[in-house]
Every structure is written in C-alpha cells, then in structure tokens.
VEXFI-762721 format. One record per residue: x, y, z of N, C-alpha, C, O in turn. Coordinates in nm, 2 decimals, padded with zeros to 4 digits, always signed. Layout:
<pt><n_px>X</n_px><n_py>Y</n_py><n_pz>Z</n_pz><ca_px>X</ca_px><ca_py>Y</ca_py><ca_pz>Z</ca_pz><c_px>X</c_px><c_py>Y</c_py><c_pz>Z</c_pz><o_px>X</o_px><o_py>Y</o_py><o_pz>Z</o_pz></pt>
...
//
This chain:
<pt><n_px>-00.57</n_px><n_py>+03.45</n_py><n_pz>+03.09</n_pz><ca_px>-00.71</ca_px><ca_py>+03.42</ca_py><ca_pz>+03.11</ca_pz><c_px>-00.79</c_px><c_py>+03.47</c_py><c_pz>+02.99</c_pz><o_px>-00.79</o_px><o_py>+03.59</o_py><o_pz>+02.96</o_pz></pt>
<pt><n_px>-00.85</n_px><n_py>+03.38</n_py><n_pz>+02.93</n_pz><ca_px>-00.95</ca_px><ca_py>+03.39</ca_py><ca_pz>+02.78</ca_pz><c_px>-01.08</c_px><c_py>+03.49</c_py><c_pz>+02.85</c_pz><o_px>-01.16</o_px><o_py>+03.43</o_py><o_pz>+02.92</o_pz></pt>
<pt><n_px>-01.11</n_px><n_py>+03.63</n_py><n_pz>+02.84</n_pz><ca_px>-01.17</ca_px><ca_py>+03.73</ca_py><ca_pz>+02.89</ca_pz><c_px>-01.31</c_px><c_py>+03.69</c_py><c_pz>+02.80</c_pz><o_px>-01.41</o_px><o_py>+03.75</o_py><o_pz>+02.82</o_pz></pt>
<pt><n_px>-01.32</n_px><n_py>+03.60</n_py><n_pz>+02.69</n_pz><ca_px>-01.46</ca_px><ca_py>+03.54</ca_py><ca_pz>+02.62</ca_pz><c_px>-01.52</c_px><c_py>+03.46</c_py><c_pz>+02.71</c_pz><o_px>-01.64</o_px><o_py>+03.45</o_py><o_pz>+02.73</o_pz></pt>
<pt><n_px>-01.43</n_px><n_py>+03.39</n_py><n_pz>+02.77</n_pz><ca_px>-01.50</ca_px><ca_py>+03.27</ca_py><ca_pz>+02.90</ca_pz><c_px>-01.47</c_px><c_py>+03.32</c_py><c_pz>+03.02</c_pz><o_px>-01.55</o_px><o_py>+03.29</o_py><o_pz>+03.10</o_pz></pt>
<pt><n_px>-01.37</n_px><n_py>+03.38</n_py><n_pz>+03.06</n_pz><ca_px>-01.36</ca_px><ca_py>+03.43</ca_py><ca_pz>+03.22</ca_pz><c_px>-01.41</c_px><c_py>+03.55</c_py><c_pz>+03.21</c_pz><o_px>-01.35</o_px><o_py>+03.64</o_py><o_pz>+03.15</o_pz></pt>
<pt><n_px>-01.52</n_px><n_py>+03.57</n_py><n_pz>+03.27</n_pz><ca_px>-01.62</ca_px><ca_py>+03.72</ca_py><ca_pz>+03.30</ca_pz><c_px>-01.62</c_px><c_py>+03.75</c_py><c_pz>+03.44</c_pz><o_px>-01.68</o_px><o_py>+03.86</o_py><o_pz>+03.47</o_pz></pt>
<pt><n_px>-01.59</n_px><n_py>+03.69</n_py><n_pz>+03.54</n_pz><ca_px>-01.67</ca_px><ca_py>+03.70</ca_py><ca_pz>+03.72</ca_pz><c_px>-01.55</c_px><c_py>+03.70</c_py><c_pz>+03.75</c_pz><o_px>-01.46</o_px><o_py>+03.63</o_py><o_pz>+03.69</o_pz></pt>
<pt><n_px>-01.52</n_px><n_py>+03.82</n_py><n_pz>+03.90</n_pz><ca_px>-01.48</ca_px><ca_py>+03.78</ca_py><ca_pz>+04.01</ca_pz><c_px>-01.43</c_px><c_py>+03.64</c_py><c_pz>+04.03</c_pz><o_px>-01.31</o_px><o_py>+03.60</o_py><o_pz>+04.02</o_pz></pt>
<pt><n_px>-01.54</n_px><n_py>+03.56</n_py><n_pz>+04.06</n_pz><ca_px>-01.55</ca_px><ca_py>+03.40</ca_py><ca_pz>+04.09</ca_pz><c_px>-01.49</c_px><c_py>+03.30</c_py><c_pz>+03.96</c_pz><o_px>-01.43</o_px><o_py>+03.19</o_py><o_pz>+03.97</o_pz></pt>
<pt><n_px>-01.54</n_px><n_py>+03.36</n_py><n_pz>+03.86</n_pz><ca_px>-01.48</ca_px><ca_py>+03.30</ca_py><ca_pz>+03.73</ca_pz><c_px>-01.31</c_px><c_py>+03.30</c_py><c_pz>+03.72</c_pz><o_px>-01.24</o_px><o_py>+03.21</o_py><o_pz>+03.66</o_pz></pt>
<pt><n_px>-01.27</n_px><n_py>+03.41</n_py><n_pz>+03.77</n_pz><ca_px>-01.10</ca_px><ca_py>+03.43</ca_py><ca_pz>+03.78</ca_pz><c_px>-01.06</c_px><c_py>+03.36</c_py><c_pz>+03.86</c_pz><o_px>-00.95</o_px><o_py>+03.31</o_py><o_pz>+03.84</o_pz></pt>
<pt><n_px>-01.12</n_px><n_py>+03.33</n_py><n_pz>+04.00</n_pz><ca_px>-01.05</ca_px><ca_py>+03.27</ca_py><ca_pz>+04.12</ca_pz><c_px>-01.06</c_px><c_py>+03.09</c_py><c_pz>+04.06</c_pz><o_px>-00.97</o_px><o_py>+03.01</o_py><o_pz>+04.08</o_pz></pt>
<pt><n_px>-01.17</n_px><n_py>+03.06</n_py><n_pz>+04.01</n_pz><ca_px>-01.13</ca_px><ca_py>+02.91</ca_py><ca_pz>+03.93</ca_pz><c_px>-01.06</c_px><c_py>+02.90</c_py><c_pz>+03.82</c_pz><o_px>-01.05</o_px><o_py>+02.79</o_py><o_pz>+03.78</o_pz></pt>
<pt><n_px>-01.00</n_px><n_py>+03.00</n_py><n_pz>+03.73</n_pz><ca_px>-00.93</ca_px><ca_py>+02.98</ca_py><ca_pz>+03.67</ca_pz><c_px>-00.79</c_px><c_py>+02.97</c_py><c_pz>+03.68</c_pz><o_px>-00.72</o_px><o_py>+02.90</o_py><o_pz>+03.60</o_pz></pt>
<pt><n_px>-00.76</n_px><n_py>+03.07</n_py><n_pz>+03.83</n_pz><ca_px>-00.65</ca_px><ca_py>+03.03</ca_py><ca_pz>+03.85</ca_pz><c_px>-00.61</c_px><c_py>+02.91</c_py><c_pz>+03.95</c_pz><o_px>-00.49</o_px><o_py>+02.88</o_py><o_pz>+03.97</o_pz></pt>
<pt><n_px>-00.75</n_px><n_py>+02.84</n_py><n_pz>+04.03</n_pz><ca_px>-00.72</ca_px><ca_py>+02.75</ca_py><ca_pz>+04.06</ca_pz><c_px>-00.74</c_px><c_py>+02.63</c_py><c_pz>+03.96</c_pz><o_px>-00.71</o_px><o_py>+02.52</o_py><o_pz>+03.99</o_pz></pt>
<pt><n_px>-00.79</n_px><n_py>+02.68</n_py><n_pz>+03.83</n_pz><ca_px>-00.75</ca_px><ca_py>+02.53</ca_py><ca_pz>+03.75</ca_pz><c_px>-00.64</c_px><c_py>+02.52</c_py><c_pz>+03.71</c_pz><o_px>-00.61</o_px><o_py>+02.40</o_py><o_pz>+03.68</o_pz></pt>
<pt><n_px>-00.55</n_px><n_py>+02.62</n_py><n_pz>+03.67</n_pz><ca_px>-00.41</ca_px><ca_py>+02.62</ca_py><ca_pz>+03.64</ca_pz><c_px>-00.32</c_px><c_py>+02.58</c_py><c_pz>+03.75</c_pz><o_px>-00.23</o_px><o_py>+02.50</o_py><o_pz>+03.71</o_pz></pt>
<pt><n_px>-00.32</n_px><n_py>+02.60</n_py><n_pz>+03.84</n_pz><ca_px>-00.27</ca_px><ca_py>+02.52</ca_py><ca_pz>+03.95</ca_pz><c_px>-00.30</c_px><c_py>+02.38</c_py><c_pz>+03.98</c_pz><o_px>-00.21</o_px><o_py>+02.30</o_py><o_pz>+04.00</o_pz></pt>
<pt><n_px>-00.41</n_px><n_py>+02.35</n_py><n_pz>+03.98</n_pz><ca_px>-00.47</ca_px><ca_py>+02.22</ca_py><ca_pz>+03.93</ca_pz><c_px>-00.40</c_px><c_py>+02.17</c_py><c_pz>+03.81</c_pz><o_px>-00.34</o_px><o_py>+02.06</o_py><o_pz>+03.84</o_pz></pt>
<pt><n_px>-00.38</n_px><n_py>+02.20</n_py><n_pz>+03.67</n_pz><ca_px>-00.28</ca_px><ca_py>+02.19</ca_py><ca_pz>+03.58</ca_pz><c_px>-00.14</c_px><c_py>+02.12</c_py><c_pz>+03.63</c_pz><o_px>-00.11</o_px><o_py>+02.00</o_py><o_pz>+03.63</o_pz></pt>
<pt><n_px>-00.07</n_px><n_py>+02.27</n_py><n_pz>+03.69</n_pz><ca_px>+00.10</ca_px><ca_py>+02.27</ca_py><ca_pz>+03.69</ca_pz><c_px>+00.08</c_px><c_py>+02.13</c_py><c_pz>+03.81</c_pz><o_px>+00.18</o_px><o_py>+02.05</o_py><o_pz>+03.79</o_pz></pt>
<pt><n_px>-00.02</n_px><n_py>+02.08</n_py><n_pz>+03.92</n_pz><ca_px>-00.03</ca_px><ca_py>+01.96</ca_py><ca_pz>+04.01</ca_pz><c_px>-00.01</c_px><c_py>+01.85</c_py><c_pz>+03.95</c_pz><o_px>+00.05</o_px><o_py>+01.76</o_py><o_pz>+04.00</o_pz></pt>
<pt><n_px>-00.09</n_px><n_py>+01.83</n_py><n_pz>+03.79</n_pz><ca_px>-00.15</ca_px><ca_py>+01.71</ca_py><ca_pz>+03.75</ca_pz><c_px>-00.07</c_px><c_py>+01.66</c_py><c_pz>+03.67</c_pz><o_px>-00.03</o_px><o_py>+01.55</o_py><o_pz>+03.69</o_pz></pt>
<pt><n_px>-00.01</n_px><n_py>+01.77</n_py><n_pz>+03.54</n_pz><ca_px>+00.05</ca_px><ca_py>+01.76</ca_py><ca_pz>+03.44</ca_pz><c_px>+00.13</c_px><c_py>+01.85</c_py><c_pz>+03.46</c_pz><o_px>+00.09</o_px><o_py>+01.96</o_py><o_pz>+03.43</o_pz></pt>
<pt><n_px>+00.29</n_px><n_py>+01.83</n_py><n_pz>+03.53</n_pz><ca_px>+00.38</ca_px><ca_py>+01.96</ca_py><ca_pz>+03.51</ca_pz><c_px>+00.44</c_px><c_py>+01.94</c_py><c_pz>+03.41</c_pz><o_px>+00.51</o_px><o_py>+02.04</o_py><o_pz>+03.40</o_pz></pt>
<pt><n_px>+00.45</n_px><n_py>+01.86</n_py><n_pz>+03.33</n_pz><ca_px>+00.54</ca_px><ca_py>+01.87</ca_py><ca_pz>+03.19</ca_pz><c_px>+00.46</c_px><c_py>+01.89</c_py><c_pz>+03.05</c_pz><o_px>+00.50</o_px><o_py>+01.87</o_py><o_pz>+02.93</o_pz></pt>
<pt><n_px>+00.31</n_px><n_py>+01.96</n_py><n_pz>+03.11</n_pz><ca_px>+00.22</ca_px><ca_py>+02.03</ca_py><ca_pz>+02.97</ca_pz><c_px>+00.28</c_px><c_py>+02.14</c_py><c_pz>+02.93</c_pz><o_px>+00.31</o_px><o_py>+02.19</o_py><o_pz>+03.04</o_pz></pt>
<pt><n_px>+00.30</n_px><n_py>+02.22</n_py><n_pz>+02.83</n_pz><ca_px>+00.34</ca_px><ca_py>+02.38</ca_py><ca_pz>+02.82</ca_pz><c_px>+00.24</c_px><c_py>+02.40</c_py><c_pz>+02.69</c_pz><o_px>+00.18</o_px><o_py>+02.32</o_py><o_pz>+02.62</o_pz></pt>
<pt><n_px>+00.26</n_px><n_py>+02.51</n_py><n_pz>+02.67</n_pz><ca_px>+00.21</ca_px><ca_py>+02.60</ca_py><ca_pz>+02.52</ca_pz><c_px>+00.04</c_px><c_py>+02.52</c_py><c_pz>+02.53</c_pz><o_px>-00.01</o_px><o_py>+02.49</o_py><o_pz>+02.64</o_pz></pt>
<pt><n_px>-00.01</n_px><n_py>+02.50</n_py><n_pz>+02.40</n_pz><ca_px>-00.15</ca_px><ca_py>+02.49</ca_py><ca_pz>+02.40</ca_pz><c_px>-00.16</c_px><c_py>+02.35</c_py><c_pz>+02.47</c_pz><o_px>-00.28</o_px><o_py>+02.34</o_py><o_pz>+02.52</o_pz></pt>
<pt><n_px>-00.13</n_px><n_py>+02.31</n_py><n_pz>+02.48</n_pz><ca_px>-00.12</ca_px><ca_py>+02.14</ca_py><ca_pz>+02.56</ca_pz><c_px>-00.22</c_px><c_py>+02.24</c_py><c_pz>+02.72</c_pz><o_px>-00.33</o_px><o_py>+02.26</o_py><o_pz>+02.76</o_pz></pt>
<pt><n_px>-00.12</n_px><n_py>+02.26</n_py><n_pz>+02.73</n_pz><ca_px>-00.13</ca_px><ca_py>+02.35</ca_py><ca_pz>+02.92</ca_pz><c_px>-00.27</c_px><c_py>+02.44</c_py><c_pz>+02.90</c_pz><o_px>-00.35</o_px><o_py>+02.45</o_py><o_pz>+03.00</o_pz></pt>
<pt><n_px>-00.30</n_px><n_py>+02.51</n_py><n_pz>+02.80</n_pz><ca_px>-00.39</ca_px><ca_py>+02.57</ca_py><ca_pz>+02.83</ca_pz><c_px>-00.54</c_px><c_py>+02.52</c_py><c_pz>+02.77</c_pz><o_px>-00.64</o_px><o_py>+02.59</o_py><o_pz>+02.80</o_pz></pt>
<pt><n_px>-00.56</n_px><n_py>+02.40</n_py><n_pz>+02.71</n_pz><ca_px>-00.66</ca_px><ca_py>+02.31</ca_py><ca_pz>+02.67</ca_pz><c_px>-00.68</c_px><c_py>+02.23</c_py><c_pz>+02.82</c_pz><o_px>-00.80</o_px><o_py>+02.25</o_py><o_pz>+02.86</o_pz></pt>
<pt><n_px>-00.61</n_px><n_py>+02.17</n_py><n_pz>+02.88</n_pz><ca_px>-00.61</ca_px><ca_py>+02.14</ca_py><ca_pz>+02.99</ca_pz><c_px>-00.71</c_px><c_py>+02.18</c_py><c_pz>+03.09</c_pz><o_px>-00.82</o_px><o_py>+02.16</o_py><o_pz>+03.12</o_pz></pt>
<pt><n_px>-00.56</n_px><n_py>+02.30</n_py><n_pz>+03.16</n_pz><ca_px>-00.66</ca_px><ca_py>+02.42</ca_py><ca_pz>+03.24</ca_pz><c_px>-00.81</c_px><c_py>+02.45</c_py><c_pz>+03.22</c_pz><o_px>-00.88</o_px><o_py>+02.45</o_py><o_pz>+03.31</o_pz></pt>
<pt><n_px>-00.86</n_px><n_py>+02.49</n_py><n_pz>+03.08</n_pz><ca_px>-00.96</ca_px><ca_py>+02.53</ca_py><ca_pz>+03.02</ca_pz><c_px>-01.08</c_px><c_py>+02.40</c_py><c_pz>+03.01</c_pz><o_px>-01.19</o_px><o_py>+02.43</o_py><o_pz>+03.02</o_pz></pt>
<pt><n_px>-01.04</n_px><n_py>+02.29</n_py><n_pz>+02.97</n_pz><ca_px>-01.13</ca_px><ca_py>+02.16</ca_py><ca_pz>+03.05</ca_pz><c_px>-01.15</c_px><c_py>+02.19</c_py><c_pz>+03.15</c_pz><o_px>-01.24</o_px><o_py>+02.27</o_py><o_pz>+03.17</o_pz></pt>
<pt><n_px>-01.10</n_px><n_py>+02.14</n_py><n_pz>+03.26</n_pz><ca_px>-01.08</ca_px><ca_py>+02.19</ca_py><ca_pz>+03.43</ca_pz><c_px>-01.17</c_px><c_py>+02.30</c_py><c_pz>+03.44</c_pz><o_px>-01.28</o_px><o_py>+02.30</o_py><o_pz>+03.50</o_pz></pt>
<pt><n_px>-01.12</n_px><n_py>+02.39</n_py><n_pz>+03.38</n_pz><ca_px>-01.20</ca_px><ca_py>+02.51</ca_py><ca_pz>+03.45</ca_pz><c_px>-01.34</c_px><c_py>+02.55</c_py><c_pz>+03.39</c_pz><o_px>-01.41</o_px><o_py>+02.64</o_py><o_pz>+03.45</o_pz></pt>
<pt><n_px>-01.40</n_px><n_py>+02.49</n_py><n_pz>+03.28</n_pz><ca_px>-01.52</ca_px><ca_py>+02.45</ca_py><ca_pz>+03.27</ca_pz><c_px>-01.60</c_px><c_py>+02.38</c_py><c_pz>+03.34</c_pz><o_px>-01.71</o_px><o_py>+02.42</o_py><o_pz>+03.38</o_pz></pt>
<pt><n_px>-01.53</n_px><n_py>+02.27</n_py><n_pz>+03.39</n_pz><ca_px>-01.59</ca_px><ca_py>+02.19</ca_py><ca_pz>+03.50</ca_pz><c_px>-01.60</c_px><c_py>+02.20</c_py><c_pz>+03.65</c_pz><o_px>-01.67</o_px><o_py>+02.13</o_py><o_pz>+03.72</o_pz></pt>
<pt><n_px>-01.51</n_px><n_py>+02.31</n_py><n_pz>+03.70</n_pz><ca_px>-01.55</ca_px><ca_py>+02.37</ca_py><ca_pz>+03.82</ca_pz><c_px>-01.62</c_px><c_py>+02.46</c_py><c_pz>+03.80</c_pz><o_px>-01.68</o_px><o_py>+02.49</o_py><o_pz>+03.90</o_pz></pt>
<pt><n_px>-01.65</n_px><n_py>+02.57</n_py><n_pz>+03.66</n_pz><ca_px>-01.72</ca_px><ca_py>+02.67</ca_py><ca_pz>+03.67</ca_pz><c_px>-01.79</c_px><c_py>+02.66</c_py><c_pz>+03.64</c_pz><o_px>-01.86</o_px><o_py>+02.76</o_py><o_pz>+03.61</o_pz></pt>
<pt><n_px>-01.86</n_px><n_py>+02.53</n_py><n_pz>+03.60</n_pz><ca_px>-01.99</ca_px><ca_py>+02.49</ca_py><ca_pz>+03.49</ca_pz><c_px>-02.06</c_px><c_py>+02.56</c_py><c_pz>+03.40</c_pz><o_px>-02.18</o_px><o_py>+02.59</o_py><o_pz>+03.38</o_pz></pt>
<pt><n_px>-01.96</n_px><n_py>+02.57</n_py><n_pz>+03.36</n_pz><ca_px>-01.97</ca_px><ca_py>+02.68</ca_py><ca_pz>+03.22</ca_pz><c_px>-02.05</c_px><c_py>+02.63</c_py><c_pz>+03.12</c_pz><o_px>-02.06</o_px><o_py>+02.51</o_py><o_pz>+03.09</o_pz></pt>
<pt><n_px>-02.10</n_px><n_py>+02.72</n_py><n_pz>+03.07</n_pz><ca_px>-02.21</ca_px><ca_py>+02.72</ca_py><ca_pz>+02.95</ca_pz><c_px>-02.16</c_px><c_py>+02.81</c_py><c_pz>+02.86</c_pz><o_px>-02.10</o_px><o_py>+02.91</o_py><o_pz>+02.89</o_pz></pt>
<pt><n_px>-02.19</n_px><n_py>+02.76</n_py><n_pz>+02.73</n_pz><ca_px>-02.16</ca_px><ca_py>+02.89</ca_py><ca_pz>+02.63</ca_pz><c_px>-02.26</c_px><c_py>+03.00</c_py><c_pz>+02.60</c_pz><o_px>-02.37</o_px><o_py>+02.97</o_py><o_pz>+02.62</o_pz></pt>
<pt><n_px>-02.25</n_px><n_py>+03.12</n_py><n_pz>+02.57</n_pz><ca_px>-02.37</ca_px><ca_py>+03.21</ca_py><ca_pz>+02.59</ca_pz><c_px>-02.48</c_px><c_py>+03.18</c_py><c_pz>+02.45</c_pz><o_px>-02.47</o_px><o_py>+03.15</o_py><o_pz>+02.33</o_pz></pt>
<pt><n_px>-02.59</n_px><n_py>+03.19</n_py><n_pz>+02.55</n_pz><ca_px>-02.68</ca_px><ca_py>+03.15</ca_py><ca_pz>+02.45</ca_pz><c_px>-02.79</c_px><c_py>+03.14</c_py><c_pz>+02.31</c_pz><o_px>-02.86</o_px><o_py>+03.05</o_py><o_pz>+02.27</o_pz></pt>
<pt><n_px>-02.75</n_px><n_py>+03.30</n_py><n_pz>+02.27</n_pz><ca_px>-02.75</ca_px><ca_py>+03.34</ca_py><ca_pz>+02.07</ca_pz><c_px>-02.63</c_px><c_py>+03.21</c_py><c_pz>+02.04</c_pz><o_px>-02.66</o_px><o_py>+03.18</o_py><o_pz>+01.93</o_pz></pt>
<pt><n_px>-02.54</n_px><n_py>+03.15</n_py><n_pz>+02.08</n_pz><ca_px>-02.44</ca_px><ca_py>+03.07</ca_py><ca_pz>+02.02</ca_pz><c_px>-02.48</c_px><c_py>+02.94</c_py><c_pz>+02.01</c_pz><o_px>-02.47</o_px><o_py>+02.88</o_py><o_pz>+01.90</o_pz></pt>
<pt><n_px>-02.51</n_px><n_py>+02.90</n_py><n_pz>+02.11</n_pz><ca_px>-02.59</ca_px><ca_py>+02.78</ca_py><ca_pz>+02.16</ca_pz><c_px>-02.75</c_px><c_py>+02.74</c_py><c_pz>+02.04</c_pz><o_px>-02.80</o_px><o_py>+02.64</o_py><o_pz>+02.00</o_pz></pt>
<pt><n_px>-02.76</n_px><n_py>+02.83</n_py><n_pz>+02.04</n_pz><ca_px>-02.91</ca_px><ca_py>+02.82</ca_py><ca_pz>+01.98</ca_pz><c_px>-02.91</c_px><c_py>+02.87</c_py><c_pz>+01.81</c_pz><o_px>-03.01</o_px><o_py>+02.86</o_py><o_pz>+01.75</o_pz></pt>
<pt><n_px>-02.80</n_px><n_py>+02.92</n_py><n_pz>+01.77</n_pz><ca_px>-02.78</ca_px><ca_py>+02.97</ca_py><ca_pz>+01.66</ca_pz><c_px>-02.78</c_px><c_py>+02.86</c_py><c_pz>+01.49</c_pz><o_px>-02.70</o_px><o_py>+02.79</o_py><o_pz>+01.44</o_pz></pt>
<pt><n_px>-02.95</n_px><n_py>+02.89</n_py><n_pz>+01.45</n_pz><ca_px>-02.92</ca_px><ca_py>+02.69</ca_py><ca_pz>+01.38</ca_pz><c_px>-02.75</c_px><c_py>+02.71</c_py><c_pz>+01.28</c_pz><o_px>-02.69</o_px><o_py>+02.60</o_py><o_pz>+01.26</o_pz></pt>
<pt><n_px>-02.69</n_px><n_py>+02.84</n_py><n_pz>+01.21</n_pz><ca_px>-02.63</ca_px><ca_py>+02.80</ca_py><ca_pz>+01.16</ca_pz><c_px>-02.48</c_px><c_py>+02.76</c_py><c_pz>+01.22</c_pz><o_px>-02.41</o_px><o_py>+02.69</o_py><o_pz>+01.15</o_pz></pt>
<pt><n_px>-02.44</n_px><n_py>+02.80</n_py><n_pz>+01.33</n_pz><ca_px>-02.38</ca_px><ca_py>+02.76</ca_py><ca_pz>+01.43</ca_pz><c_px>-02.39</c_px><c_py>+02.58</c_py><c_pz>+01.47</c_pz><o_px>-02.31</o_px><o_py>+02.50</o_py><o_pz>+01.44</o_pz></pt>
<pt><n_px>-02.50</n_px><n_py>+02.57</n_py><n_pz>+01.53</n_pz><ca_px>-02.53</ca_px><ca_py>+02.39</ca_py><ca_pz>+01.53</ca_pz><c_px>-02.52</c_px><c_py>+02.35</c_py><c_pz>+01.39</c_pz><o_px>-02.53</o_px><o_py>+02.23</o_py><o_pz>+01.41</o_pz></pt>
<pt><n_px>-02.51</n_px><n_py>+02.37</n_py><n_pz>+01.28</n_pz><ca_px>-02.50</ca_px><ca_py>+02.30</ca_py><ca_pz>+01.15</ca_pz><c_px>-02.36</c_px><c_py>+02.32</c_py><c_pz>+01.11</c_pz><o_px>-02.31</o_px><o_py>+02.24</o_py><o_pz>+01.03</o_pz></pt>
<pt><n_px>-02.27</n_px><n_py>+02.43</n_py><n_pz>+01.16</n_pz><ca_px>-02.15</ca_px><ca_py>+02.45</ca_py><ca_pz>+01.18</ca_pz><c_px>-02.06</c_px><c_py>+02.31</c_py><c_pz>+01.19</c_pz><o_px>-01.99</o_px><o_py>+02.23</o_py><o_pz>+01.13</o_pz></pt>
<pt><n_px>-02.11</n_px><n_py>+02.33</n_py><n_pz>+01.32</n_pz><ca_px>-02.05</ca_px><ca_py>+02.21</ca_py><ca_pz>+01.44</ca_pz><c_px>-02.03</c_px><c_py>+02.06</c_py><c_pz>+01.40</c_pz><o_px>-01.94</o_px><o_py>+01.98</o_py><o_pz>+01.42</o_pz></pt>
<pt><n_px>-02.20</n_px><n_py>+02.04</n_py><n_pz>+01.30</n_pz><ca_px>-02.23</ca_px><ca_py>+01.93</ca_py><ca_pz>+01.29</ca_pz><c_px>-02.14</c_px><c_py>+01.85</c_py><c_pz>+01.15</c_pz><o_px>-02.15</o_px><o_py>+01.73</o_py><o_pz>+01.11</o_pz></pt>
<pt><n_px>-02.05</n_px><n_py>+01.99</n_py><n_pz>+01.07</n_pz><ca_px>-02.05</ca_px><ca_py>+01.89</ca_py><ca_pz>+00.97</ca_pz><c_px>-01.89</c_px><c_py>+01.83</c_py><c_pz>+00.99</c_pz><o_px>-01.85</o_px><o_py>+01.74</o_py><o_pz>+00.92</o_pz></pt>
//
C-alpha cells in the first residue's frame, strides 16, 4: 500500500478492496501492470485528490504540461 496516497483507516479498507477487485477483473496482471490497476480503482472508490501545494504548484502544472 503506497503510504503517499493511502493515509485513513477507510483509505486501507478500499485499497484492499481494490486489489481484490484487481485479482476479480484481471487475474493474469502481476508486477506494475497489477498495481497501476488497483491504484486506478482505488482512486475512484476513494475519490482521491492529490494534496493541494501539488495541485496548485504553477511549476508542477508546467511540469505536467510539457
């Protein structure tokens, strides 16, 4: 579990139900395949946001952008 995005109680319990969710959908993902996956998934049940100095940081957004 990536402890930069899983912080909560609640944040762990979706993460291990998105890996299960995973090994359901896709059992023949392994290595970073499997955990790109999971980690989609579990953004979208945890509606995760990135914290927000990051979000808002213009050299960060110009980062991204090039």
């Amino acid at each position: 579990m990536p402890v930069n995005v899983v912080r909560t109680p609640e944040g762990e319990i979706a993460w291990e139900r998105a890996k299960a969710r995973t090994r359901e959908e896709y059992p023949d993902a392994t290595g970073e395949r499997f955990y790109r996956i999971v980690m989609s998934i579990y953004k979208k049940m945890a509606h995760y946001q990135p914290h927000l100095s990051i979000a808002n940081d213009p050299a960060a957004v110009e980062r991204r952008m090039r």
